[in-house]
N, C-alpha and C positions, 0 to 999 in steps of 0.2 A: 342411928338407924342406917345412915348412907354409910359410915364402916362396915357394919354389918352385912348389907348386900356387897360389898367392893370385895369383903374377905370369902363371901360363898363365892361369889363368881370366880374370883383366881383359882380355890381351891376346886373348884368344877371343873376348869380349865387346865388344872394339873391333870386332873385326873384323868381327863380324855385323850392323853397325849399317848398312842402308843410306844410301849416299849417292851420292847424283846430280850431275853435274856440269856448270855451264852457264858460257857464252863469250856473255860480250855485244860489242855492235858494237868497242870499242878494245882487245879481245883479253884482257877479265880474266876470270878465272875463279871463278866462286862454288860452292858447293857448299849445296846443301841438304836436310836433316835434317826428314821429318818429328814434328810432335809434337801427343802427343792429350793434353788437358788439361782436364777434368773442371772443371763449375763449383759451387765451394766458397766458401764466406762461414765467418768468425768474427768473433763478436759477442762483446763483451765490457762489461762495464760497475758503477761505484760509485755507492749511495747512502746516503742518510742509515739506512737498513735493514740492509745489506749489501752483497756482491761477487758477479757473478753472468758463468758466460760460456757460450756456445752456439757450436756450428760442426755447418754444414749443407753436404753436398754430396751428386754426384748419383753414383749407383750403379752405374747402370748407365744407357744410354742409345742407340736407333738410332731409325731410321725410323718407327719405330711405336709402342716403350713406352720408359718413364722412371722410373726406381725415384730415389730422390730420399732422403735419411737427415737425422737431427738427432739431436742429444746436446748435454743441458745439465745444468748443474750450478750452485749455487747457497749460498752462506756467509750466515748473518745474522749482523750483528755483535756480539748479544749472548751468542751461543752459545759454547760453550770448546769447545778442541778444534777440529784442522783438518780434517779428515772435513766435508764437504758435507750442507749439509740436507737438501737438497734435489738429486734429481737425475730423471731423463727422458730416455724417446729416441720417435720418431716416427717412419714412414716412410711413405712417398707414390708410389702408384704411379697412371701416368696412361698413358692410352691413347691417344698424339699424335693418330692423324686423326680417333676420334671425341670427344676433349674430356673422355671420362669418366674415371673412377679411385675410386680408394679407400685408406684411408689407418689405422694401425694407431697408437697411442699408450700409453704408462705412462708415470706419473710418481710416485715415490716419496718422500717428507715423513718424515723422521725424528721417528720418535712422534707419527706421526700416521696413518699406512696408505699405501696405493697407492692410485690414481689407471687405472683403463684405461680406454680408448675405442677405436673402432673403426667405422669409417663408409665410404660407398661414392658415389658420386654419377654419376648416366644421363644421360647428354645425348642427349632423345627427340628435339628441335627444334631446328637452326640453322638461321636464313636465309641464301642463299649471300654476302652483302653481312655476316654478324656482326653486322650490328644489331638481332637478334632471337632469342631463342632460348628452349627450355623445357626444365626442369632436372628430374630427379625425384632425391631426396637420402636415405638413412637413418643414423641413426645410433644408437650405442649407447653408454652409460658404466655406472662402477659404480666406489665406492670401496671397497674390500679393504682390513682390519685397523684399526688406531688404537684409542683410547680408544673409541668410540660402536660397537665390532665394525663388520662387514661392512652396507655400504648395501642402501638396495633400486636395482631396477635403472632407469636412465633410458633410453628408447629411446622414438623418433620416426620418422616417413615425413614427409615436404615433397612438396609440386610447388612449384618456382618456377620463376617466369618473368621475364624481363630486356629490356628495350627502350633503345635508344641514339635519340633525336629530336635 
């Protein structure tokens, strides 16, 4: 019986797939499928310290915003035990037509606390050419737990400004 349902479902799943069929000039016929594919990076990498890897892709994505992720994890080679040191995730939201965004961060250190940030950035000024423009930026951190207890907190406001000659 559980064949039975497995085999209707694919076959329903075929079938729902569209596809469109096209006739070029010496009568062949092609078919095309479209497909949305999301852009993702995985990083990976060994050193004299450890083994470390990240992979980042985008969340969600139209016309106007961009949510954007990250997840990393991280081994030092003196450590026992396969459990990560070190691990982390981020996420990036931007606002395509005005440039602005904001963006959410932890990172966690075995025996040693957590790590968060959290920051935002205004795009007051673009010139219509892009060779110009004025930024206003905030951000915020603080480390949570570890030997030293809980930080004090770091926070800033920026203006910057950018020029292409």
């Amino acid at each position: 019986m559980k064949v039975f349902v497995f085999v209707a479902f694919c076959l329903a799943v075929a079938a729902a797939v569209p596809i469109e069929v096209f006739e070029d000039e010496d009568g062949q016929e092609y078919y095309l499928v479209p497909v949305s594919r999301g852009k993702r990076q995985t990083k990976w990498g060994i050193s004299n310290s450890g083994a470390g890897v990240s992979h980042t892709g985008t969340l969600f994505q139209n016309d106007h915003h961009q949510l954007d992720g990250t997840a990393s994890a991280a081994k030092n080679f003196p450590s026992h035990g396969l459990r990560p040191d070190q691990i982390g995730g981020r996420l990036d939201y931007t606002h395509t037509p005005s440039g602005s965004g904001a963006f959410i961060q932890a990172d966690r250190t075995r025996n040693w606390g957590t790590d968060v940030a959290a920051g935002g950035k205004y795009n007051i000024y673009t010139s219509p050419k892009k060779d110009f423009g004025v930024d206003a930026t905030a951000q915020y951190q603080r480390h949570f737990g570890g030997p030293g207890g809980a930080g004090r907190p770091d926070a800033g406001v920026f203006l910057n400004a950018h020029a292409d000659f």
